[in-house]
C-alpha angles and dihedrals in degrees: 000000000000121000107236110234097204118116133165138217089232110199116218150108131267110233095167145006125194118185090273103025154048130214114213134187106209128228103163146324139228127197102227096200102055119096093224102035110197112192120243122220119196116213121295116260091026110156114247109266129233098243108191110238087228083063102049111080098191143350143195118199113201106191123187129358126214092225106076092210095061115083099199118226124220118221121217117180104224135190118249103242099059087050095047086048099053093054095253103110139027 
């Protein structure tokens, strides 16, 4: 079986990391091989997911923002088919 190439800039927030996972709550998500990327939102209110570290290829935690209105978004760079499983992507 083919390994699918697709991966995705997901926008969240990290609420929580173990040793061998990240929890993420999920603002959107973008598909960084297609040549018109549409963002994808989940439903509002979703809980955050356990993303398995093996499965994310980089991230890029923010932190903090000067401006107390901004809630800064973290952006993690995730393989297709955890997103697929979990019901956030097609």
């Amino acid at each position: 079986m083919a390994t699918d190439p697709r991966t995705y800039s997901v926008y969240g927030t990290l609420v929580r990391s173990t040793e061998k996972a990240m929890l993420i709550q999920v603002h959107s998500i973008v598909q960084l091989t297609s040549p018109q990327p549409e963002p994808i939102y989940p439903k509002e209110g979703a809980a955050p997911e356990w993303f398995p570290k093996t499965q994310i290829l980089d991230y890029q935690i923010t932190g903090p923002t000067e401006d107390p209105d901004s809630e800064p978004l973290d952006e993690f760079t995730i393989k297709h088919w955890i997103l697929s499983e979990k019901g956030l992507v097609k």
